[in-house]
C-alpha positions in Angstrom: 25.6 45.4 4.3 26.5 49.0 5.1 23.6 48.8 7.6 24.9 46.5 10.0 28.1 46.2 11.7 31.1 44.1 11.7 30.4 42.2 14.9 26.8 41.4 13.5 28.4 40.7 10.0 30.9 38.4 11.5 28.6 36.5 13.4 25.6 36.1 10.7 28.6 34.3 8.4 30.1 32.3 11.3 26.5 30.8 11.9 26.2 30.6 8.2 29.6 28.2 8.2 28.9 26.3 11.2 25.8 25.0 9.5 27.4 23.4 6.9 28.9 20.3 7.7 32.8 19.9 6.6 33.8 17.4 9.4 36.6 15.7 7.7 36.7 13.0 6.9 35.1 13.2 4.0 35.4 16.9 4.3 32.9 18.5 2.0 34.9 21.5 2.1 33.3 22.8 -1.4 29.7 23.8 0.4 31.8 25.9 2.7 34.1 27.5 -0.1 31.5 28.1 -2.2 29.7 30.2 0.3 32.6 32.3 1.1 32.6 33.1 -2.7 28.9 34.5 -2.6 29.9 36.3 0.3 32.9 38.1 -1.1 31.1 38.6 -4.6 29.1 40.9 -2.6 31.9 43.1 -1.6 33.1 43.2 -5.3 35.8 40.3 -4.7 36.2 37.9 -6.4 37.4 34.3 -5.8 38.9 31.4 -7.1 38.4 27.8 -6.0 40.7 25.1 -6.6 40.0 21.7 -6.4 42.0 18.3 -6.2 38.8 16.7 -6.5 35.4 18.1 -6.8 33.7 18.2 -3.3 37.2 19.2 -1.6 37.8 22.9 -2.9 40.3 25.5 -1.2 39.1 29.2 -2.0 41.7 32.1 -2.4 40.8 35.8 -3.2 42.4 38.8 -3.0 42.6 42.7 -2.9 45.6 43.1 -5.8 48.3 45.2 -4.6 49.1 48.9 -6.4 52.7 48.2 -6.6 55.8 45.9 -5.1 55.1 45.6 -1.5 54.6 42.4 0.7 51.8 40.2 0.1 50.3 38.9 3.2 48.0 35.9 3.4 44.8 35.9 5.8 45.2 31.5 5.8 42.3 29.6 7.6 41.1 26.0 6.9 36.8 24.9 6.2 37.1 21.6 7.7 36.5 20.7 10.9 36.9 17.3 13.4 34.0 14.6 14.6 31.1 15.9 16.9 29.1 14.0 18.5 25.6 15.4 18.9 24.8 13.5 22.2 27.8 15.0 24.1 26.3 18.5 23.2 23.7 20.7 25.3 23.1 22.4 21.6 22.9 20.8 18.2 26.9 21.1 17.0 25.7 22.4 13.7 23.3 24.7 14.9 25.2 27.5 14.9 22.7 29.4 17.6 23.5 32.7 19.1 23.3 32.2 22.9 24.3 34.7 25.7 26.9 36.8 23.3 28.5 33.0 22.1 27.9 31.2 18.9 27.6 27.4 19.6 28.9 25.2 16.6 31.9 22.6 15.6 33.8 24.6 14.2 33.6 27.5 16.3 36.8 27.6 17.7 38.9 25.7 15.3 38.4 27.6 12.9 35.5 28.8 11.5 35.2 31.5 13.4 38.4 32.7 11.8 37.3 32.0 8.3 34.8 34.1 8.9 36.5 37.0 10.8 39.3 36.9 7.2 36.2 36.9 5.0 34.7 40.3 6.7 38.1 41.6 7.1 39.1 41.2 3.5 35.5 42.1 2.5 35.0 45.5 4.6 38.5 46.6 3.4 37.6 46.2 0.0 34.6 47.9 0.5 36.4 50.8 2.4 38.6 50.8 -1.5 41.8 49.6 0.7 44.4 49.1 -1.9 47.8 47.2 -0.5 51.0 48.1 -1.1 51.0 44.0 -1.6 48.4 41.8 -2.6 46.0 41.1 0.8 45.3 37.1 0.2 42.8 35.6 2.1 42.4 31.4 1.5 39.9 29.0 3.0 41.7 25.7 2.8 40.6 22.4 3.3 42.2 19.2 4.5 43.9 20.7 7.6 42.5 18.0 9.9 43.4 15.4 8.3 46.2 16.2 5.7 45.9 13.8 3.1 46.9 16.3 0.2 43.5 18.1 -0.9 44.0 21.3 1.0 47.1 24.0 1.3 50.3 21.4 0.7 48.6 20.7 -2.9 48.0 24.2 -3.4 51.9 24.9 -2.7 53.0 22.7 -5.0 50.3 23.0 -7.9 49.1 26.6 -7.6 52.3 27.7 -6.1 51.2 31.4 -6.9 48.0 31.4 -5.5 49.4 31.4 -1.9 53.2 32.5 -2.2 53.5 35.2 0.2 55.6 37.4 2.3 53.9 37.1 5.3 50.9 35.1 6.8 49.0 35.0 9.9 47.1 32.1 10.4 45.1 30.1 13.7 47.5 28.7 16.7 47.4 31.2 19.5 46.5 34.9 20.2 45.2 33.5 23.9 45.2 36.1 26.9 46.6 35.3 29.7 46.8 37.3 32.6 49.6 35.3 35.1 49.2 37.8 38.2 52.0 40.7 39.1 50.9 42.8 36.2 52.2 39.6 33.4 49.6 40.3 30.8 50.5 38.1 27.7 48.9 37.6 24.2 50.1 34.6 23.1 51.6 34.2 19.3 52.6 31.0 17.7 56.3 31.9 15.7 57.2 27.9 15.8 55.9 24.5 15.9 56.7 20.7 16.8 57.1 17.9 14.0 54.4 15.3 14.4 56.5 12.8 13.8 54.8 9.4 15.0 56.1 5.8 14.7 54.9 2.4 14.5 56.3 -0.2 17.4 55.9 -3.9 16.4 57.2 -6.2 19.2 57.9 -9.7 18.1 57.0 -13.0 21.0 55.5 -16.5 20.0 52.2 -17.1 19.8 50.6 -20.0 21.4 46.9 -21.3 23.4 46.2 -18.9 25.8 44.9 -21.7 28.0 48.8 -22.6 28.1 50.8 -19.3 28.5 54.0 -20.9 29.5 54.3 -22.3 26.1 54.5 -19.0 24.6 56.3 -15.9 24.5 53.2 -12.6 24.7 54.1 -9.9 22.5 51.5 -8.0 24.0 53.2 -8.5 27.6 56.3 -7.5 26.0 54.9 -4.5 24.7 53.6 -3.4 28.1 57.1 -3.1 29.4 58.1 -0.9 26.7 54.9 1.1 26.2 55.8 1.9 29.9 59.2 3.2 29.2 57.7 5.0 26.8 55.1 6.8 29.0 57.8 8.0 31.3 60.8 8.8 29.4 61.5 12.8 30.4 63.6 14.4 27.6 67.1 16.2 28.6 65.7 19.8 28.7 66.7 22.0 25.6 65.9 25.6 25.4 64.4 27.0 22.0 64.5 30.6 21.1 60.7 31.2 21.8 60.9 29.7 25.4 63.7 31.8 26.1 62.2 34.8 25.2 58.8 34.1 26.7 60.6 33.1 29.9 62.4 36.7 29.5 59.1 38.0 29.4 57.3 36.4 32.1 60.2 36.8 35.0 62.3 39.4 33.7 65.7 37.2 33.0 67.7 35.0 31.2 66.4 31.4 32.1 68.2 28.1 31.6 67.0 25.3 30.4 67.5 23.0 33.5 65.5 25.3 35.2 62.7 26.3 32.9 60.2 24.1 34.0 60.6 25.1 37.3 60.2 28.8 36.7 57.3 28.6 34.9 55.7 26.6 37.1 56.7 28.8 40.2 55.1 32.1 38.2 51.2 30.0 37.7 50.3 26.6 36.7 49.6 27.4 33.4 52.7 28.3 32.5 54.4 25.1 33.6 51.6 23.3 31.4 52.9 26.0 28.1 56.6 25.4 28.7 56.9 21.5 29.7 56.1 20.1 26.4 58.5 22.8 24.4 62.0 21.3 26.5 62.4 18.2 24.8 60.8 15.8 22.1 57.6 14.2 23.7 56.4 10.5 23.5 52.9 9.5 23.7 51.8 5.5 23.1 48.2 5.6 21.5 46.8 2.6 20.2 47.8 -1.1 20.5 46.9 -4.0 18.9 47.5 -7.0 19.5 45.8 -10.8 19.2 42.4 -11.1 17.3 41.0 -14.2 19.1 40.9 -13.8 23.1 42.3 -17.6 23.4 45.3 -16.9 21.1 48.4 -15.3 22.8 49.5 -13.0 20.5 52.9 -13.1 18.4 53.2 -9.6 17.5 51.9 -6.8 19.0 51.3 -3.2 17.1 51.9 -0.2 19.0 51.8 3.7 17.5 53.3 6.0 19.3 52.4 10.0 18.7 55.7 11.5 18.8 56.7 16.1 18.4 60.4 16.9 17.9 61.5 20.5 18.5 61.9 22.3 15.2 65.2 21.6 14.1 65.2 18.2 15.7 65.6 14.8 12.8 63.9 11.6 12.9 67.4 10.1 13.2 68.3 12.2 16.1 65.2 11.0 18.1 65.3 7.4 17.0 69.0 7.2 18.5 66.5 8.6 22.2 63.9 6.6 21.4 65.8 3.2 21.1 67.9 4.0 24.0 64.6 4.3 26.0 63.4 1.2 24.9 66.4 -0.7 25.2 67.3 -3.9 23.0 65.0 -5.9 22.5 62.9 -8.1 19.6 61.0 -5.2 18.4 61.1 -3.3 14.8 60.5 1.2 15.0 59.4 2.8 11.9 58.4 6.6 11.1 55.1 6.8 9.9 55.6 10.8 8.8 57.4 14.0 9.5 55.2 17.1 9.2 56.2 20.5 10.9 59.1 21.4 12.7 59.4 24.8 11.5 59.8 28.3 12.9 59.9 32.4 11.6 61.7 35.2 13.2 60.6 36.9 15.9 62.0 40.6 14.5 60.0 41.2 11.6 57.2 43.8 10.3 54.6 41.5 11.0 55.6 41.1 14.7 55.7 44.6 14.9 52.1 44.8 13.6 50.8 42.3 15.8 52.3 43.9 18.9 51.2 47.4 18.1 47.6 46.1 18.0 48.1 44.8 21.5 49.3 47.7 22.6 46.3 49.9 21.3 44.0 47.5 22.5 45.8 47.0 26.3 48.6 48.6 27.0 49.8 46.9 30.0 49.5 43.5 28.1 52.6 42.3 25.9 53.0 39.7 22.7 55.1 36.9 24.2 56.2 34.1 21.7 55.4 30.6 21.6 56.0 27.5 19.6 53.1 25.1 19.1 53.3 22.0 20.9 51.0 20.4 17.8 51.4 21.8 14.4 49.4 23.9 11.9 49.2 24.4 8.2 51.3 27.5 8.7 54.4 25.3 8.0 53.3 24.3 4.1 54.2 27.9 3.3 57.7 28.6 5.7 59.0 25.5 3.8 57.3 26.3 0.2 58.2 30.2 0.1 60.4 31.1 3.1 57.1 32.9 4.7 56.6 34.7 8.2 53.8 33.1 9.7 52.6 32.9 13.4 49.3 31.7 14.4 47.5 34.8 16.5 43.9 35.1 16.5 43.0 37.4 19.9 40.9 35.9 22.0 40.3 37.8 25.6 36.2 37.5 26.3 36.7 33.6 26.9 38.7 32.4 29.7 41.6 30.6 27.9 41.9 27.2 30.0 38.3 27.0 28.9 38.7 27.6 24.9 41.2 25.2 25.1 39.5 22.7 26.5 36.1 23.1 24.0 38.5 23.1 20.7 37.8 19.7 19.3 35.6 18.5 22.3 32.0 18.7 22.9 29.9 22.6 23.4 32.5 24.4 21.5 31.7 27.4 21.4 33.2 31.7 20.4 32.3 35.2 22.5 30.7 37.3 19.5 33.1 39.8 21.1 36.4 37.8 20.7 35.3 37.4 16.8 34.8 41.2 16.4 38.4 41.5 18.3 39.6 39.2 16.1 37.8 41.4 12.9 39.4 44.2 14.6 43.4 42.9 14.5 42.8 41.7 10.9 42.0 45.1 9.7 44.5 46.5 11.5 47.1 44.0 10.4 46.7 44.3 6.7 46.6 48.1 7.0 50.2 47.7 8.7 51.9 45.2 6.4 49.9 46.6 3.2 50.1 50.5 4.2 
């Protein structure tokens, strides 16, 4: 291994993943952990793998620390979302090395950072790093989809596996140059609650040859879905918008005026702050009647729905049925999950920004909070942990990685995964040093 470097050693594994398919569901994440195992073994680590069932295993290793400091947790997830081979100009579990990019679901989101914590952990090892702290790294599966196989049953039935001080995890780490000198790295210190509801609107069913005998649920629902689609939330400034605003124009913004601000600096900005004001509603999927000639009675609607952190479900309903208005209709929470944020002062924030600095020293770490959610928020609520989500990408324009993660020819610059190596490294050496 000595022979090749960490960019090459990156890359061979992150082909090596991609070709293993851990689209969940089913997930299949075992094939992928057990590889990461092999890999490790040959860097003198060794790893764990624990299982809620057999073909669903989460891997954890780990450099043991030489006395009381932090631990910190390297936390990525195996699985990976639907791709569909005809959309693709390459096969999507090829994994092929073309014009300094590997191709390959996955790429993005996140194998490419499962692979970048494997050769991290596994070249400091080799280097005979020893932490302060122990240095975790776990490979998790069930992120996608979060039915219980992957970190939130590790929290609760291998609590020690993962508890840590710190962890830095996938959600941002984008750079984004927004003209006048505004070079930010993005890092994720907060997140949304997915919080989505069921609608069912009530009417009377009847022929749909007659409609004036009955009363169309789905009609009904088409008034409200509307309401729905348009409702604009009464701005509300979090902590991280306030201080990446302070960042981008060099002032103390408000939050009737966010928006604006961000938009007036570049487009992209607007698009970062918009959905961070306010709760947001989106109406996904309807259904109604099953027979074309029947006129439906009730009408299914589910709506996705992200509350700020600190936001309740009983909060938002109070919104959410004032939007809709009264009406014959029943609203009922399908989950909570997220909704959770660190502090933005803290040795780990330190670490990541004096990475940035080496690397570019005219760029700066500006905060962010998720507008979806990650599985960084399993650990802030099991064990009180500092995570952010910063993986640095600067090769790849980042309009365009964010439009390939879960979508067709996704694809990672070998040089943003040996930058991504590179922070890692560095990052553990801080916190563990």
């Amino acid at each position: 291994m000595a022979t090749i470097t960490l960019r090459e050693e990156a890359t061979d594994l992150l082909q090596r993943l991609i070709r293993l398919d851990t689209v969940n569901p089913p997930g299949n994440e075992t094939v992928a952990a057990e590889l990461l195992r092999d890999y490790l073994a040959e860097s003198g680590i060794e790893a764990e793998l624990y299982a809620k069932v057999p073909e669903r295993a989460n891997l954890v290793a780990r450099i043991p620390g030489r006395g009381e400091g932090p631990r910190l947790v390297l936390l990525s997830h195996t699985d990976t979302v639907l791709a569909d081979a005809a959309e693709w100009q390459l096969d999507p579990w090829s994994g092929e090395l073309k014009e300094g990019e590997v191709w390959g679901r996955g790429a993005l989101d996140m194998k490419g950072q499962v692979a970048a914590n494997a050769v991290a952990i596994a070249s400091l090892a080799r280097e005979g790093f020893e932490p302060n702290g122990d240095l975790i790294f776990a490979a998790t599966a069930d992120e996608e989809v979060g039915e219980d196989f992957g970190l939130s049953w590790l929290c609760r039935e291998h609590p020690d596996t993962v508890r840590a001080e710190y962890c830095v995890n996938e959600g941002a780490g984008d750079r984004i140059d927004f003209g006048s000198g505004r070079i930010f790295y993005l890092c994720s210190a907060a997140e949304k609650m997915s919080s989505p509801f069921h609608l069912r609107v009530h009417g009377r069913s009847g022929h749909a040859s007659m409609p004036g005998i009955a009363d169309n649920a789905l009609v009904r629902a088409a008034a409200l879905i509307l309401r729905l689609a348009e409702f604009r939330p009464e701005p509300r400034l979090e902590p991280e918008v306030a201080a990446f605003l302070r960042l981008l124009v060099g002032r103390d913004v408000g939050a009737d005026d966010a928006l604006e601000v961000a938009r007036g600096v570049h487009p992209l900005a607007g698009e970062l702050v918009e959905p961070l004001l306010g709760l947001t509603l989106s109406p996904t999927i309807v259904s109604a009647s099953q027979k074309q000639n029947v006129i439906p009675a009730l009408c299914r609607v589910i709506c996705d729905c992200r509350l700020l952190p600190g936001q309740t479900q009983d909060e938002a309903e109070t919104v959410i049925r004032a939007v809709l208005g009264p009406g014959d209709y029943e609203l009922e929470w399908i989950e909570g999950q997220g909704g959770t944020r660190s502090p933005l002062e803290t040795p780990l924030w330190a670490a990541i920004e004096s990475f940035v600095a080496a690397e570019e020293p005219e760029a700066r770490v500006a905060p962010l909070c998720l507008a979806g959610f990650t599985d960084s928020h399993w650990l802030r609520e099991a064990f009180g942990t500092v995570a952010y989500g910063f993986f640095p990408i600067r090769t790849m324009d980042p309009e365009l990685a964010a439009r390939l993660v879960h979508s067709a020819d996704e694809r990672i610059a070998v040089e943003d995964l040996e930058l991504g190596v590179r922070f890692l490294r560095h990052v553990a050496k801080q916190i563990g040093g």
